[in-house]
C-alpha positions as CSV (number, residue, x, y, z in Angstrom):
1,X,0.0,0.0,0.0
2,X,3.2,2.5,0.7
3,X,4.8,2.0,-2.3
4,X,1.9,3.4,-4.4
5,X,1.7,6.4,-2.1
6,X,5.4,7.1,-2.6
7,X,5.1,7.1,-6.7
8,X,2.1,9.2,-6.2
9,X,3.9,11.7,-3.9
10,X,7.3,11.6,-6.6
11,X,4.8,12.1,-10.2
12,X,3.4,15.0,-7.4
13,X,6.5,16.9,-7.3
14,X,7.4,15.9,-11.0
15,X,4.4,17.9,-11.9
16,X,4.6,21.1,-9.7
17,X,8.6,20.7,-10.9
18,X,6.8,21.5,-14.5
19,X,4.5,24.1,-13.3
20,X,7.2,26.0,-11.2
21,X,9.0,26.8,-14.3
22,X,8.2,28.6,-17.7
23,X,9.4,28.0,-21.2
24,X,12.1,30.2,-22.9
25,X,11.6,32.9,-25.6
26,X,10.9,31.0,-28.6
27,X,12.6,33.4,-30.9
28,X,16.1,32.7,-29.5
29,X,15.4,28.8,-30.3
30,X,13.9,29.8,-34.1
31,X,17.0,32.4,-35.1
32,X,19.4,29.6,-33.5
33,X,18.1,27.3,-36.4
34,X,18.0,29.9,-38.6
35,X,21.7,30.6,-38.2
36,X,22.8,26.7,-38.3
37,X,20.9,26.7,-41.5
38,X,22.6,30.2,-43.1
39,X,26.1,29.1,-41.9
40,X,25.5,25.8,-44.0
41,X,24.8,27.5,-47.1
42,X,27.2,30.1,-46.6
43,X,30.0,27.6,-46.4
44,X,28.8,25.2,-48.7
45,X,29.1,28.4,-51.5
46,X,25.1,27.9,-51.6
47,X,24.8,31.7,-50.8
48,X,27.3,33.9,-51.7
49,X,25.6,37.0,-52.8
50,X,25.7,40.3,-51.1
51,X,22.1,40.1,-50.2
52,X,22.6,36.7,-48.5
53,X,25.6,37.7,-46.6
54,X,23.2,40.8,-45.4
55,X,20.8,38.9,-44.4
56,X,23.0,36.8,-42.4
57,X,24.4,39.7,-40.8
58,X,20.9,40.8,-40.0
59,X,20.4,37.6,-38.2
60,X,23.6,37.7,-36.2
61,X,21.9,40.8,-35.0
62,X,18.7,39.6,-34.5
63,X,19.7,36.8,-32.5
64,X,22.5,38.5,-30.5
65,X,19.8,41.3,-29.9
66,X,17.2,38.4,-28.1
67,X,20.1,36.8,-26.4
68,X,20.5,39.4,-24.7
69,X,17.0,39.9,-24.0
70,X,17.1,36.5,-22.3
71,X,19.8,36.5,-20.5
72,X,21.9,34.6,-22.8
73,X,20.4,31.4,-21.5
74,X,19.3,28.4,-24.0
75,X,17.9,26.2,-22.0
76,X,13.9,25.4,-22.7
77,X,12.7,26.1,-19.3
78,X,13.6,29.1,-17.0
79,X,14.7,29.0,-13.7
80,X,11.3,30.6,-11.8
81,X,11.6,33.7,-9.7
82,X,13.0,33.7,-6.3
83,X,9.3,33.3,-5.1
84,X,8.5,30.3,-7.2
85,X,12.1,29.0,-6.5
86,X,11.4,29.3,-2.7
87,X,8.1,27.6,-2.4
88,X,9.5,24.9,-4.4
89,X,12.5,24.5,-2.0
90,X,10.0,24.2,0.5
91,X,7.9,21.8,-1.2
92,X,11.2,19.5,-2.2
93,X,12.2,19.8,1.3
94,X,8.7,18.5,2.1
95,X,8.5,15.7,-0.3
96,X,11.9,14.4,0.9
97,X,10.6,14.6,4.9
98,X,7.1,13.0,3.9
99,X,9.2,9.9,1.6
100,X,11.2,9.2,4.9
101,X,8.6,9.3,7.0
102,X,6.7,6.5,4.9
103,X,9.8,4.6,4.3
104,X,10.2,4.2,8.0
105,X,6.6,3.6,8.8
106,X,7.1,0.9,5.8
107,X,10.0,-0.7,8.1
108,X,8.1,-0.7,11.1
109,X,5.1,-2.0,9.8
110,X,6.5,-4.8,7.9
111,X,8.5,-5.7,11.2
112,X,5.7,-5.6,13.4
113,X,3.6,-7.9,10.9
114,X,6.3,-10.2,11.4
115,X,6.2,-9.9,15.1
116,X,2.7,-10.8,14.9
117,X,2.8,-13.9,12.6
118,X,5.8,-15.5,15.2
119,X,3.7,-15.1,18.0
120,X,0.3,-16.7,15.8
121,X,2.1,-19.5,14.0
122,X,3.8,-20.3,17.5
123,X,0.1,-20.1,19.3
124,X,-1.4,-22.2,16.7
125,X,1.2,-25.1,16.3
126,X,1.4,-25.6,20.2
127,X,-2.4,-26.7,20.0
128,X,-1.7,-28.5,16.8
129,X,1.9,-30.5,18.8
130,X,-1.2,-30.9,21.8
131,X,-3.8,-33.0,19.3
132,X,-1.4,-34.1,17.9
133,X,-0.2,-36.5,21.0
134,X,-4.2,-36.8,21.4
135,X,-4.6,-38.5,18.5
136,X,-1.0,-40.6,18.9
137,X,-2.4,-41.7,22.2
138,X,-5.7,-42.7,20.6
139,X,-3.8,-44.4,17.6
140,X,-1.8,-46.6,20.2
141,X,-4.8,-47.7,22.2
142,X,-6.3,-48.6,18.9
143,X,-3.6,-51.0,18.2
144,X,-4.5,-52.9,21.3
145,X,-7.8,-54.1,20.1
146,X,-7.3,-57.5,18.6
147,X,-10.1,-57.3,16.6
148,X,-8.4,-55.6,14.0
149,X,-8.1,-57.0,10.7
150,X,-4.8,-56.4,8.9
151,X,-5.6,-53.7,7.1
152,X,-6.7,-51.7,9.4
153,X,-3.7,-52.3,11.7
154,X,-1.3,-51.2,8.8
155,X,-3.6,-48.5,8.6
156,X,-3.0,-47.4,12.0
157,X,0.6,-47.8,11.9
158,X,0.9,-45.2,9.0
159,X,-1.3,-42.9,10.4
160,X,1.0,-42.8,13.7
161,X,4.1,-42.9,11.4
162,X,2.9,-39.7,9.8
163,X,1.5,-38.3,13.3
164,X,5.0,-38.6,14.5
165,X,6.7,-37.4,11.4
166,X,4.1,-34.4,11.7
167,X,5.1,-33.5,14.8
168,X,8.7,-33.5,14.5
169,X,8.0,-31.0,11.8
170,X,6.1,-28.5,14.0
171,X,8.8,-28.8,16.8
172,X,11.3,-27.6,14.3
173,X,9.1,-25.0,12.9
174,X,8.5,-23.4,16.8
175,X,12.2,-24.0,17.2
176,X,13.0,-21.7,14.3
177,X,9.7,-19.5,15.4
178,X,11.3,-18.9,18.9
179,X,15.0,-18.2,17.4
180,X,13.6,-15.5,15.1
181,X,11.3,-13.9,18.2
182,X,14.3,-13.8,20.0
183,X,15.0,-10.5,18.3
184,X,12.0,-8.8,19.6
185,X,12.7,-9.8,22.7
186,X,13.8,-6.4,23.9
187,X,10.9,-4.9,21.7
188,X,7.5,-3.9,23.0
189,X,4.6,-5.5,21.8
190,X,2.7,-4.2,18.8
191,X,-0.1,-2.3,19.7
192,X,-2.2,-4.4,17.1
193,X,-0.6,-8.0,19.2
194,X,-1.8,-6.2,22.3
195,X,-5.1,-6.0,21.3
196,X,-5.2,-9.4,19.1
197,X,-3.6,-11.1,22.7
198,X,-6.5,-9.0,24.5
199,X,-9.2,-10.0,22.7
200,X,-8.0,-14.0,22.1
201,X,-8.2,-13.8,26.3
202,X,-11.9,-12.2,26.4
203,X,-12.9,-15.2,23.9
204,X,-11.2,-17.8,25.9
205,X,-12.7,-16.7,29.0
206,X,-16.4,-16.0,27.2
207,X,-15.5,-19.8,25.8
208,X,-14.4,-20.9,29.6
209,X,-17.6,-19.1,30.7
210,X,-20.0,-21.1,28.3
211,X,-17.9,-24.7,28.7
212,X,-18.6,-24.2,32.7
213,X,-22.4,-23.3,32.1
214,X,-22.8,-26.3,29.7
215,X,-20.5,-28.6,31.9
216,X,-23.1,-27.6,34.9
217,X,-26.0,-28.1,32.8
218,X,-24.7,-31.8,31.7
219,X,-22.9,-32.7,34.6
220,X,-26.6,-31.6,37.5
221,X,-28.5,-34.2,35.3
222,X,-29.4,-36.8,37.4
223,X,-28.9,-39.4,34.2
224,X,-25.7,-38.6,33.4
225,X,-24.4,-37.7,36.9
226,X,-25.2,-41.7,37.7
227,X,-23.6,-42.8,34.6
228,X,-20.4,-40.8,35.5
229,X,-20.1,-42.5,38.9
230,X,-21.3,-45.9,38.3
231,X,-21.5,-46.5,34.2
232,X,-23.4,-49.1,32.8
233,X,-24.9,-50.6,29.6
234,X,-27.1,-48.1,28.0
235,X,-30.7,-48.9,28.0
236,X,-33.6,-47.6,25.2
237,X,-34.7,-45.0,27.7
238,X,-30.9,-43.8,28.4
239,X,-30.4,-43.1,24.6
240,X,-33.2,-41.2,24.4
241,X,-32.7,-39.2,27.3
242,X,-29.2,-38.4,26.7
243,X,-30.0,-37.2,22.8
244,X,-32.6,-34.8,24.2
245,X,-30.7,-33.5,26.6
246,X,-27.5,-33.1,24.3
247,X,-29.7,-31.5,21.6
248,X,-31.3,-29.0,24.3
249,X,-28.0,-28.2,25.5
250,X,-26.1,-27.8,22.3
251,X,-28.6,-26.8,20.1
252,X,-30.0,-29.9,17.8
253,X,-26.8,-31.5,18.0
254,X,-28.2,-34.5,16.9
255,X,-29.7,-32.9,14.0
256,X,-27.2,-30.6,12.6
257,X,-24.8,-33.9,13.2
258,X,-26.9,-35.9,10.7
259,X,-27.6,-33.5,8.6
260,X,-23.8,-32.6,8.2
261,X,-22.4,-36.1,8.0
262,X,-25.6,-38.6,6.5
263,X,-23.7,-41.6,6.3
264,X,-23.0,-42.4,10.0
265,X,-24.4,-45.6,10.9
266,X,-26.4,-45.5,14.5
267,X,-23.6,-47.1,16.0
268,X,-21.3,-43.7,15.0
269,X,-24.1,-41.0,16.0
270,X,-24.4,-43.3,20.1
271,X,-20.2,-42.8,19.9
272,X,-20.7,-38.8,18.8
273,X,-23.5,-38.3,21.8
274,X,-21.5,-39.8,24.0
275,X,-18.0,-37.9,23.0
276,X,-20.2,-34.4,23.0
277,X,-21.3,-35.3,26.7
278,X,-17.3,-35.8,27.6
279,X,-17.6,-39.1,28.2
280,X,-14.4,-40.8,29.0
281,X,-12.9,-43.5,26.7
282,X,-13.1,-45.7,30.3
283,X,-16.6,-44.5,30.1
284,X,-17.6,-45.0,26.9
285,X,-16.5,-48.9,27.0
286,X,-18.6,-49.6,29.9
287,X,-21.8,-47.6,28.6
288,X,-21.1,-50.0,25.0
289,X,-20.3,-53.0,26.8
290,X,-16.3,-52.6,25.0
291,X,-13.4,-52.7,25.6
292,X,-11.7,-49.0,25.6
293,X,-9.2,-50.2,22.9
294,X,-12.4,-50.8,21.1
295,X,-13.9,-47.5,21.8
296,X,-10.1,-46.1,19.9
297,X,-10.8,-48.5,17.4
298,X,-14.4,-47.4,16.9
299,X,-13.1,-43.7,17.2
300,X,-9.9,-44.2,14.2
301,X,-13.1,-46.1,12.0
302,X,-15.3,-43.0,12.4
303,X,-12.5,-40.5,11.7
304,X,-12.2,-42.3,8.3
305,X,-16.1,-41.8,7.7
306,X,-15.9,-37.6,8.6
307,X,-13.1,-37.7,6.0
308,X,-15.1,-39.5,3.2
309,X,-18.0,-36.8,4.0
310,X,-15.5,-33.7,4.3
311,X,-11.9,-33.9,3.0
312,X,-11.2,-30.9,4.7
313,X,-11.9,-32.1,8.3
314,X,-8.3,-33.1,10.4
315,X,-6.1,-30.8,8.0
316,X,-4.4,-29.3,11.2
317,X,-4.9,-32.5,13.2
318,X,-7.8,-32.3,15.3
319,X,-9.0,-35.1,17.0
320,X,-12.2,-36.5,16.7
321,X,-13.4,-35.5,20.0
322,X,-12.5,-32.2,19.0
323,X,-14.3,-32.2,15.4
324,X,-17.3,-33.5,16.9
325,X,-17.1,-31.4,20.2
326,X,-17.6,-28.3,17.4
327,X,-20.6,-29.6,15.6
């Protein structure tokens, strides 16, 4: 955006340059290619007649007369008065202050853009390096359950291979983020990070607020506060009540979940309830009758499924529990 301004402010002073100054007499420039012209013939022998050697005398005079009229000067444009010339000192003077002034405003800007992508990348990579070790954790318990066919256990071993291989990429990339905000150390904080830090805590706490509120509305039901201190196998009646009271709390959650993703069997949507409510993995196996390797087997199984229906889901490795927490 600056370097526009700064060829808009230089064609600025171009042009009052040009208006500051006037043109020359034009008769001085017409008898000077008069006499170039004359002087050719005359030496050539084109014009050797006493009228064309008067004429040429007359033009010497003519153009020695308006020489002097102007000064003597050739040039096509005139230096202006001492007015003129002082307001466009001023003005040049001006230009030059206003150019510097952008130019640093330019550095500083640029450098505290900077300042504030370190400080975002580093932000949002820590919570990618945290679901990250979610999801290896998850993967791991998976590979517990016997009851996985071959496939699926190669599956799992890639998808911890590149887990890993992700991570170590993201430690390196806040290793080189921290060595570069090492310079601003001794810097204060843009104004704009100020307020960006600022606001990011109002939201956390207004998000802390709202995950205590829902946590008290979940956690005071007499339902679920029985199944959090002595699970058991889900009846009829306990599915029911729990999808009411998730879809109360959070809004149709059941709903908006099959609408957004129409291919979950009923199996998938009892595992989403249950994961909205914060049920444990521990949890979760007793309330299925599982194991909890299964309920990480179950959990890698649906992950594939939110991938067929959105390819963009897990691109900065959320975990299921958190994809399906934001539904």
């Amino acid at each position: 955006m600056m370097k526009p301004m700064h060829f808009f402010f230089s064609l600025f002073f171009l042009l009052i340059l040009t208006a500051c100054s006037s043109p020359a007499n034009p008769t001085l420039l017409n008898y000077e290619q008069s006499l170039v012209r004359a002087d050719s013939l005359a030496n050539i022998g084109a014009a050797d007649s006493a009228h064309a050697v008067r004429l040429l005398a007359d033009l010497h005079r003519e153009y020695d007369r308006v020489k002097e009229l102007s000064g003597g000067k050739r040039v096509r444009l005139m230096p202006a008065d001492k007015r003129k010339q002082f307001f466009l000192g001023a003005f040049t003077a001006l230009m030059i202050g206003l150019n510097v002034w952008l130019s640093i405003r330019d550095i500083k800007f640029s450098t505290d853009r900077k300042h504030r992508r370190y400080l975002i990348d580093l932000s949002e990579n820590e919570q990618r390096l945290r679901n990250n070790e979610l999801e290896k954790n998850e993967l791991q318990e998976c590979l517990k359950e016997m009851s996985l066919t071959d496939e699926e256990r190669e599956e799992v071993h890639r998808s911890l291979t590149n887990l890993m291989v992700h991570g170590n990429l993201l430690c390196d990339e806040n290793e080189s983020l921290r060595t570069r905000l090492k310079d601003y150390e001794n810097r204060p904080l843009p104004r704009e990070a100020e307020l960006l830090k600022e606001r990011n805590e109002r939201i956390s706490l207004l998000d802390s607020q709202v995950q205590t509120l829902t946590s008290t509305l979940i956690d005071r039901d007499d339902v679920v506060e029985r199944l959090r201190r002595q699970p058991k196998f889900l009846s009829d009646k306990d599915w029911e009540h729990l999808s009411q009271l998730a879809d109360r709390v959070y809004d149709g959650f059941t709903r908006r979940l099959t609408e957004r993703f129409p291919s979950l069997t009923p199996a998938d949507l009892q595992l989403c309830l249950l994961m909205r409510l914060r049920f444990t993995n521990a949890q979760v196996a007793t309330l299925i009758a599982v194991s909890p390797a299964s309920v990480s087997q179950q959990k890698f199984r649906l992950k594939k499924r939110l991938v067929q229906e959105d390819g963009e889901l897990f691109k900065n490795g959320e975990t299921v529990d958190v994809v399906i927490g934001e539904c």
